[in-house]
Structures are given as structure tokens and as C-alpha cells.
C-alpha positions as CSV (number, residue, x, y, z in Angstrom):
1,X,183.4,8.8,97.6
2,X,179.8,8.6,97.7
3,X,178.2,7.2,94.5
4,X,181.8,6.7,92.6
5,X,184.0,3.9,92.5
6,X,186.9,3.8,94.6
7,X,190.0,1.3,92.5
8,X,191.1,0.2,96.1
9,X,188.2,-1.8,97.1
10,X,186.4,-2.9,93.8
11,X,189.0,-3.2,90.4
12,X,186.4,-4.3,87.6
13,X,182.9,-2.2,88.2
14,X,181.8,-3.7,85.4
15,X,182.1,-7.0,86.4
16,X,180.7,-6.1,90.1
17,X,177.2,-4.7,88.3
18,X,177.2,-8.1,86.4
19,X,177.2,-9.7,89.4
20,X,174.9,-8.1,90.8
21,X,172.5,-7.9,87.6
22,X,173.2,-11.8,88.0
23,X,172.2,-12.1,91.5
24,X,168.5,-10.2,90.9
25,X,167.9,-12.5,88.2
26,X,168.3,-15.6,90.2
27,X,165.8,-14.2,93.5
28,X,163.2,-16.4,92.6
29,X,165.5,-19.1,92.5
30,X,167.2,-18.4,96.0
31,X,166.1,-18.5,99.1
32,X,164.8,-15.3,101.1
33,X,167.6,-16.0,103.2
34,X,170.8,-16.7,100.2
35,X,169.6,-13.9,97.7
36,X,169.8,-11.4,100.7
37,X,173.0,-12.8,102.1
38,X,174.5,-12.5,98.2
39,X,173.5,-8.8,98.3
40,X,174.8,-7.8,101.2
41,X,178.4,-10.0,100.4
42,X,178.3,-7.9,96.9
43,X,177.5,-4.6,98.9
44,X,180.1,-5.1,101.4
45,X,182.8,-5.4,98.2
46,X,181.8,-1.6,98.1
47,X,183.3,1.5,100.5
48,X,180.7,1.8,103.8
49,X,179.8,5.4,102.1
50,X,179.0,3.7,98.8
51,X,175.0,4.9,97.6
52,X,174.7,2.1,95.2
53,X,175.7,-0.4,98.1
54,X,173.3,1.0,100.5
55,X,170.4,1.1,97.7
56,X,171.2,-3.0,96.6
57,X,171.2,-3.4,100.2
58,X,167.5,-1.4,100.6
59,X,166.0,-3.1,97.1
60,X,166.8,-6.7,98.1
61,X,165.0,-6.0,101.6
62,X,161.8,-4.6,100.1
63,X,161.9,-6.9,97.2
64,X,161.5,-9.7,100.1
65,X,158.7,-8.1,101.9
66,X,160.5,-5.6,104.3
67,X,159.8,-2.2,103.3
68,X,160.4,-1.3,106.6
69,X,163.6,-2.1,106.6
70,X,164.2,-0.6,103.1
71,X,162.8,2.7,103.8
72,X,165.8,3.5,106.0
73,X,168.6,2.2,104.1
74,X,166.7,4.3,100.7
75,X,167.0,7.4,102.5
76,X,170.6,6.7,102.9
77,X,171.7,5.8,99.7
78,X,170.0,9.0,98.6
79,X,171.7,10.9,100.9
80,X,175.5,9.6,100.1
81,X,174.7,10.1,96.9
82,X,173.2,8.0,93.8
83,X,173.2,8.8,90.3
84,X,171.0,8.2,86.9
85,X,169.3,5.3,87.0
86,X,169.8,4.2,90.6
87,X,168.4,7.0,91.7
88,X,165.2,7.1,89.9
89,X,164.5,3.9,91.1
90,X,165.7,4.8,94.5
91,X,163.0,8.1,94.6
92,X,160.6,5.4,93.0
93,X,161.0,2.4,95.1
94,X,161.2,4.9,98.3
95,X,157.5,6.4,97.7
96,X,156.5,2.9,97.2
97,X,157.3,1.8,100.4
98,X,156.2,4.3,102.4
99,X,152.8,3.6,100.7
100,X,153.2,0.0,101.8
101,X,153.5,1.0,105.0
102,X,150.7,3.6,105.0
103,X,152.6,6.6,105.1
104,X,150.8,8.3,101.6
105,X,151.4,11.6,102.9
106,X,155.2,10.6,103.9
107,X,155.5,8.8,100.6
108,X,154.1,12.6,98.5
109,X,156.8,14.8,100.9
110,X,159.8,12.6,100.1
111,X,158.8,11.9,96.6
112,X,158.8,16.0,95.8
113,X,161.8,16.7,97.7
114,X,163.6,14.0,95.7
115,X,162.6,14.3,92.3
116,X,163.5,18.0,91.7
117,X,165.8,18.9,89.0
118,X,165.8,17.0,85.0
119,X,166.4,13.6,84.9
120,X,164.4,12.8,88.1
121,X,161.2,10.3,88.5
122,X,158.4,13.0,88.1
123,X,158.4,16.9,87.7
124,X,156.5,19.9,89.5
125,X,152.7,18.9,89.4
126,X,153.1,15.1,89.3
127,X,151.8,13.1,92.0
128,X,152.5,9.7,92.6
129,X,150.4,6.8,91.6
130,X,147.8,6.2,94.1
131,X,148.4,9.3,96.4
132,X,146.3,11.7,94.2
133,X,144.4,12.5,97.6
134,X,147.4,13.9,99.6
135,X,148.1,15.9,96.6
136,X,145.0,17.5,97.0
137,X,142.8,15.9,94.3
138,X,139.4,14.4,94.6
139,X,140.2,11.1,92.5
140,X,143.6,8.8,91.5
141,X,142.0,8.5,88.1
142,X,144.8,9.7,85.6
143,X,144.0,13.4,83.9
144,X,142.8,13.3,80.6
């Protein structure tokens, strides 16, 4: 199963993303409480091994302060599997939060390990945006 769609559990996908493109537009108008109780009802629609239930799951958590509660469920989704665009922001939002939570080096180790092969967030010789240190350069400045 993984990142795929199974037909038993969810019949329209297209309709399900709507949803859930629906459901990030409205956070600011929910409570912390309702928006993550509306992500979870819209992940739970998807099979238990479903990446892209376990990543909505992760965003909405970090979107409403808890990176340390996304940082778990990120690793996950990555690991049953995410796709394209999901998993960009999956590699992406992963790094972030570890840097929230003060784990640079952490945030450098999994953001190389994840973002190997085309398509991915950053390439060999990248560094993340404000780790430039653990990658072993003097300053975060940009390279000109």
C-alpha cells in the first residue's frame, strides 16, 4: 500500500485531497483543537500504512507548534513511503523541525539521507538554510 490509494477505503482521491486542501485553508479559522481533529478524521479515511496520512497527520502538528510531535510521525510517512510533492515537503518540513528543536546537526544527517536521488529538496553540496555550520562552513551567508 504505502503511498498509493487503496479503492476499498477511499473511492474519490480527488475529492479526499480537496478536502484536505480545504481543511489547511481554513487553520486560521479553526481552533488548535478542530483543525487538528479535521486532519486526523481525513487521515483516518486512509489505510494505517498510508505515507500521505501519516505526513497530514505530522504537518498539522507542527503547523500548531508541536514539532516534537511531528518529527516522529515525518520519519514515518517517509518511511511507508511518499511521493513528489509530499515528499519534498516532508524532507523539508522534517529538517525544519529538528532545527526548532535544536537538533541542527540531526536536522543536516536526515536532510542528506533523504534528499538523494532527482526530484528531491536539495542535491550533493547543499546545506540547509541556517545549518551552514554543521556542514562545515564558517558563515550561513549564501555563496555568491
Amino acid at each position: 500500500m504505502g503511498a498509493g490509494w487503496t479503492d476499498d477505503i477511499i473511492t474519490d482521491p480527488v475529492s479526499w485531497e480537496q478536502r484536505v486542501s480545504d481543511a489547511w485553508v481554513s487553520l486560521d479559522k479553526r481552533s488548535e483543537e478542530n483543525f487538528l481533529s479535521l486532519i486526523e478524521t481525513l487521515a483516518t479515511e486512509l489505510p494505517p500504512d498510508s505515507g500521505i496520512g501519516v505526513f497530514e497527520r505530522a504537518a498539522s502538528l507542527d503547523s500548531t507548534g508541536h514539532p516534537d510531535l511531528a518529527v516522529p510521525l515525518y520519519r514515518q510517512a517517509l518511511d511507508l513511503g511518499l511521493t513528489s510533492e509530499r515528499r519534498r515537503r516532508a524532507v523539508i518540513q522534517l529538517s525544519s523541525s529538528l532545527r526548532n528543536l535544536d537538533q541542527p546537526e540531526t536536522s543536516v544527517t536526515d536532510l542528506r539521507r533523504n534528499s538523494s536521488g532527482e526530484g528531491q529538496p536539495t542535491g550533493r553540496g547543499t546545506c540547509p538554510v541556517g545549518t551552514a555550520r554543521s556542514c562545515g562552513r564558517a558563515s550561513s551567508r549564501p555563496r555568491t
